[in-house]
Biotite code that builds the C-alpha atoms (Angstrom):
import biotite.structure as struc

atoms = struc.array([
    struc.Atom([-15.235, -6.556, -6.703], chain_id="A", res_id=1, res_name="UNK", atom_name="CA", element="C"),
    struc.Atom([-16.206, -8.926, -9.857], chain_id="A", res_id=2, res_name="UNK", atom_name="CA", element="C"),
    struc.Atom([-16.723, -5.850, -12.047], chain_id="A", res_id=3, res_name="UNK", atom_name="CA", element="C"),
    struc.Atom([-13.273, -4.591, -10.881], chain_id="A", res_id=4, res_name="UNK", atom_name="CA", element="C"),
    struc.Atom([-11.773, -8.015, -11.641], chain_id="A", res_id=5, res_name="UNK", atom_name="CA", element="C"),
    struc.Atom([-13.323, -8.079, -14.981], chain_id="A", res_id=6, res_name="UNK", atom_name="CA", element="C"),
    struc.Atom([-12.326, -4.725, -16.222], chain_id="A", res_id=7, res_name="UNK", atom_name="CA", element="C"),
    struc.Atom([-8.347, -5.183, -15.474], chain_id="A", res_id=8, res_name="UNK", atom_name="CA", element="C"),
    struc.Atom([-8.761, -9.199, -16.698], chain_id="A", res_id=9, res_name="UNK", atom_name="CA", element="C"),
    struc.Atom([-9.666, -7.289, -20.132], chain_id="A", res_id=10, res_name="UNK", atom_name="CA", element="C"),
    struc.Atom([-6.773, -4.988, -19.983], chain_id="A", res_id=11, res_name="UNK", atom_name="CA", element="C"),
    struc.Atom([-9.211, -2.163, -19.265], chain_id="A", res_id=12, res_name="UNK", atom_name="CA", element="C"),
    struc.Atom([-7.686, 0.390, -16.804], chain_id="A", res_id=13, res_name="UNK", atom_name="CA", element="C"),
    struc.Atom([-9.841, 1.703, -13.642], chain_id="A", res_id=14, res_name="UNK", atom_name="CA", element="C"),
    struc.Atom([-10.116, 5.134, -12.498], chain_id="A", res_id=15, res_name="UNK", atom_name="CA", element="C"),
    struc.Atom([-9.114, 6.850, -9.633], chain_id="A", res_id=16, res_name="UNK", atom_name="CA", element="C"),
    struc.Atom([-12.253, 6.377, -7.887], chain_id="A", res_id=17, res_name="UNK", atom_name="CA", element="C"),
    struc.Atom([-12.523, 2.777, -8.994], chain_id="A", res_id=18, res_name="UNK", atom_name="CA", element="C"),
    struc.Atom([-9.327, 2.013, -8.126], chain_id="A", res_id=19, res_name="UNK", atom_name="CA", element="C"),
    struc.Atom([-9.984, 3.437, -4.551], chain_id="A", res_id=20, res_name="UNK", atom_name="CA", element="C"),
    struc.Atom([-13.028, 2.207, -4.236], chain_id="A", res_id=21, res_name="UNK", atom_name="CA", element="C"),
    struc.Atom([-11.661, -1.618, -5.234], chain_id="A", res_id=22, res_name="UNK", atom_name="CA", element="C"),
    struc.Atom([-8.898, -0.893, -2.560], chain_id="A", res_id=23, res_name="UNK", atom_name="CA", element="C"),
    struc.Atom([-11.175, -0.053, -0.230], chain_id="A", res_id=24, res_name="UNK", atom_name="CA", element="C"),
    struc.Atom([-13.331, -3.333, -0.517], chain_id="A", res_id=25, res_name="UNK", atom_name="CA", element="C"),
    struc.Atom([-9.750, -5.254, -0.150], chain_id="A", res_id=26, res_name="UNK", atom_name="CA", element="C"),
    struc.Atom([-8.955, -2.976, 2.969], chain_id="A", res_id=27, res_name="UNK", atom_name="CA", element="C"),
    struc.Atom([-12.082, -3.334, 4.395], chain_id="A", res_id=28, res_name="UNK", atom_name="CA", element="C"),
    struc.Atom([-11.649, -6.901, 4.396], chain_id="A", res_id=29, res_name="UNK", atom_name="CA", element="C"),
    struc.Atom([-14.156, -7.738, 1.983], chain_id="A", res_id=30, res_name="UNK", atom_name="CA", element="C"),
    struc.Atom([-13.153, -9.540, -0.787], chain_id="A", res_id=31, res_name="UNK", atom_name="CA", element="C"),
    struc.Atom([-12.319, -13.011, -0.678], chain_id="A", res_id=32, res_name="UNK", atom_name="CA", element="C"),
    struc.Atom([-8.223, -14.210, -1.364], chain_id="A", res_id=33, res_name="UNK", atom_name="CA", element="C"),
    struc.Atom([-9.146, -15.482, -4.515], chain_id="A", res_id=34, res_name="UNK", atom_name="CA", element="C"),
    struc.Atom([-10.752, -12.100, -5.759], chain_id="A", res_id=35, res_name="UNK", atom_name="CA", element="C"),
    struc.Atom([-7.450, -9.862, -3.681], chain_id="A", res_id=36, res_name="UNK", atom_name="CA", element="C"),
    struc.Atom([-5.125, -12.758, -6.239], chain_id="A", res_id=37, res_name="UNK", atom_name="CA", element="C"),
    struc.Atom([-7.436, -12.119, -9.111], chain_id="A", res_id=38, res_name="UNK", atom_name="CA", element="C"),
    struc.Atom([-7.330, -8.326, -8.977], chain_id="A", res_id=39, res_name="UNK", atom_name="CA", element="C"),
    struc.Atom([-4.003, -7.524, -8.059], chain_id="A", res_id=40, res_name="UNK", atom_name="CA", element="C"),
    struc.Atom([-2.806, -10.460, -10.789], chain_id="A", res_id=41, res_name="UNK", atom_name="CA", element="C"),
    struc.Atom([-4.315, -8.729, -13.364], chain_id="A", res_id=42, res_name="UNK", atom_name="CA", element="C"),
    struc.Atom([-3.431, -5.211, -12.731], chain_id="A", res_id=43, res_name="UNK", atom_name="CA", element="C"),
    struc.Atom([0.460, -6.369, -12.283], chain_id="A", res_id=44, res_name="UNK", atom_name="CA", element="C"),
    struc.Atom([0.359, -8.709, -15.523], chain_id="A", res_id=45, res_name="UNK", atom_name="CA", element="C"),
    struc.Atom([-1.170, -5.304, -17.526], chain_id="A", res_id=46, res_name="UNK", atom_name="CA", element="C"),
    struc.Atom([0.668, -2.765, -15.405], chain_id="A", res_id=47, res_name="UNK", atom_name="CA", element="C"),
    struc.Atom([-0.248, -0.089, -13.003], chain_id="A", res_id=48, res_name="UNK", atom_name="CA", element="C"),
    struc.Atom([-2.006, 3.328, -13.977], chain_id="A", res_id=49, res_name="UNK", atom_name="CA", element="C"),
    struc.Atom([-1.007, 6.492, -12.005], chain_id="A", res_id=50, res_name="UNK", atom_name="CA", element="C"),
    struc.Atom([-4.889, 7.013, -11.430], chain_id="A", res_id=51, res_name="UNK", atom_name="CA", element="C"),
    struc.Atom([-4.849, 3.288, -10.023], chain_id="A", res_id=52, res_name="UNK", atom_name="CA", element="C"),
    struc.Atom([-1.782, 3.897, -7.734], chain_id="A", res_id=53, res_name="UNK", atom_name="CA", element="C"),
    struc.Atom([-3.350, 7.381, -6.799], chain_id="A", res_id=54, res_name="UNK", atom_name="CA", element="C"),
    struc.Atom([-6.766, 5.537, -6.233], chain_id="A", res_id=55, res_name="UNK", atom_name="CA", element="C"),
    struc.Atom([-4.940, 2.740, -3.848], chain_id="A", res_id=56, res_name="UNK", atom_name="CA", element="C"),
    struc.Atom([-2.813, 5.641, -2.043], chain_id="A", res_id=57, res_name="UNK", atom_name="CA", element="C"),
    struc.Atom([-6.315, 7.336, -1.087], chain_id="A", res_id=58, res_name="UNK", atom_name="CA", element="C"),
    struc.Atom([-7.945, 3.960, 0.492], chain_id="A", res_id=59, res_name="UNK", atom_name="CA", element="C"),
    struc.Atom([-5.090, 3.689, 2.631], chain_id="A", res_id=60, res_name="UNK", atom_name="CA", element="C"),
    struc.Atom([-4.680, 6.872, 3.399], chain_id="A", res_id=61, res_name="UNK", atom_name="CA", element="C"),
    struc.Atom([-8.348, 6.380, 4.884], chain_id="A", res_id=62, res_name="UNK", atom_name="CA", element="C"),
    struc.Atom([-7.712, 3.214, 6.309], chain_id="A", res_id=63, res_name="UNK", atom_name="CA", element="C"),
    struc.Atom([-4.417, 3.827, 8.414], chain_id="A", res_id=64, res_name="UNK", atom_name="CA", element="C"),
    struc.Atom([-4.681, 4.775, 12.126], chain_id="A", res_id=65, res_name="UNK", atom_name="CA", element="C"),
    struc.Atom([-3.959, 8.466, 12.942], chain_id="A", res_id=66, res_name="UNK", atom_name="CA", element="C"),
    struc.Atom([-1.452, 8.509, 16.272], chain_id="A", res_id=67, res_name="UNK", atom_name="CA", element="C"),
    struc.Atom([-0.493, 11.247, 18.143], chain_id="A", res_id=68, res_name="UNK", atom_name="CA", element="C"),
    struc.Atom([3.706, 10.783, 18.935], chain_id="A", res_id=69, res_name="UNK", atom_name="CA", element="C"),
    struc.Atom([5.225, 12.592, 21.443], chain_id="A", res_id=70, res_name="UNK", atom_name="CA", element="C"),
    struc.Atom([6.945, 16.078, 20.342], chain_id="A", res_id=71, res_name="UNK", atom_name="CA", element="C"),
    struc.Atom([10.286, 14.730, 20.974], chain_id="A", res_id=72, res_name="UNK", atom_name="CA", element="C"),
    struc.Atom([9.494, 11.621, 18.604], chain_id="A", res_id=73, res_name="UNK", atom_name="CA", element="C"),
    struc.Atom([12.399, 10.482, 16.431], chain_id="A", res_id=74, res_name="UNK", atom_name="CA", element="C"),
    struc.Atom([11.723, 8.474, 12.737], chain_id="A", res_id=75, res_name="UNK", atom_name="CA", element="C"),
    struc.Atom([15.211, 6.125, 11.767], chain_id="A", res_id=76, res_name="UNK", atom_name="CA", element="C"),
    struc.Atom([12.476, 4.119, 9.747], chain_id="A", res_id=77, res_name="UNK", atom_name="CA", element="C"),
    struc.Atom([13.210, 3.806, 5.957], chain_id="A", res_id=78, res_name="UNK", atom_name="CA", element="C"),
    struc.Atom([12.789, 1.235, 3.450], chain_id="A", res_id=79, res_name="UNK", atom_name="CA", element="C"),
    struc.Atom([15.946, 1.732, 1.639], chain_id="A", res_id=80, res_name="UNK", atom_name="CA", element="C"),
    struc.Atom([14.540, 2.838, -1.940], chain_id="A", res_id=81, res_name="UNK", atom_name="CA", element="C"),
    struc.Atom([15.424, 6.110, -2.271], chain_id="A", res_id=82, res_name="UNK", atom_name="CA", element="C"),
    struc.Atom([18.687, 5.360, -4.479], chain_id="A", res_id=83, res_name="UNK", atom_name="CA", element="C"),
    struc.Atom([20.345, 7.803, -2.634], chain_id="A", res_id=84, res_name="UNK", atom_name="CA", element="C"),
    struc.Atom([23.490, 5.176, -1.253], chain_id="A", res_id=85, res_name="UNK", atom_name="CA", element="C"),
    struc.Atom([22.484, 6.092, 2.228], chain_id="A", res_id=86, res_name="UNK", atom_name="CA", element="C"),
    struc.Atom([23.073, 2.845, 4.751], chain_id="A", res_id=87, res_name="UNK", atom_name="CA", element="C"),
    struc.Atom([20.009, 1.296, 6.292], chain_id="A", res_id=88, res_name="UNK", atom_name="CA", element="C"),
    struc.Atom([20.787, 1.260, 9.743], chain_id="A", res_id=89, res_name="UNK", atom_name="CA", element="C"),
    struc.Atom([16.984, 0.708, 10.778], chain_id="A", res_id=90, res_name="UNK", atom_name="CA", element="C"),
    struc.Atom([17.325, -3.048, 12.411], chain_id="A", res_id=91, res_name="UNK", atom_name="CA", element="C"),
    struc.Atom([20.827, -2.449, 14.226], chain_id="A", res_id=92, res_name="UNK", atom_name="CA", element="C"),
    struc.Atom([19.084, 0.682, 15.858], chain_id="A", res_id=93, res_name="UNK", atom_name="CA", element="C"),
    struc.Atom([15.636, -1.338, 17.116], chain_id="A", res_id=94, res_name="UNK", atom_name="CA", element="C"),
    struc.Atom([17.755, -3.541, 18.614], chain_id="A", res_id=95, res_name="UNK", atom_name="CA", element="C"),
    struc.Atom([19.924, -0.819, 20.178], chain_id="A", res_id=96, res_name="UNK", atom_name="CA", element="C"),
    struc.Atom([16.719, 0.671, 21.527], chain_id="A", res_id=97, res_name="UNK", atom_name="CA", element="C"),
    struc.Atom([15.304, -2.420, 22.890], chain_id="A", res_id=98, res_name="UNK", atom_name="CA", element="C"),
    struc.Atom([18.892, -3.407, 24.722], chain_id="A", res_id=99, res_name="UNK", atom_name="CA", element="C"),
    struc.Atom([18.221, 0.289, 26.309], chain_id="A", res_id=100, res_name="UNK", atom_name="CA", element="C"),
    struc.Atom([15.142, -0.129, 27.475], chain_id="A", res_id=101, res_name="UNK", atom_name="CA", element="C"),
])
């Protein structure tokens, strides 16, 4: 993690496969708070590469649990981003759900 840390404290960007690997480390719970603070300090003070967001993407990827939903599953989930003016109607609907049962 200190060589990651270094490179983006010297304005140096990493490559996709350093940037997953450094990910991966955080993920993996690995690195210490003070090196996850260093790190993700220094690459939001010089400003994210597409490689580095690619590289992050792919540890993820690997480190999120795979479900299987039911066939008749239903996503209302949405974070609201997608400038397209559409109402976020996530919260009122959990609560809906729960109320049902």
């Amino acid at each position: 993690m200190k060589a990651f840390i270094s490179k983006v404290a010297n304005g140096l960007s990493l490559s996709e496969s350093e940037a997953e690997e450094a990910f991966g480390i955080i993920m993996s719970g690995d690195a210490t708070p003070s090196q996850m603070g260093a790190f993700l300090m220094g690459l939001r003070l010089r400003g994210e590469t597409i490689e580095e967001i690619t590289g992050a993407a792919r540890a993820m990827r690997k480190k999120s649990k795979k479900i299987k939903a039911p066939k008749d599953a239903l996503d209302i989930v949405g974070t609201g981003g997608d400038s397209t003016g559409t109402f976020n109607i996530s919260t009122g609907s959990a609560l809906v759900a729960a109320g049902a049962g």
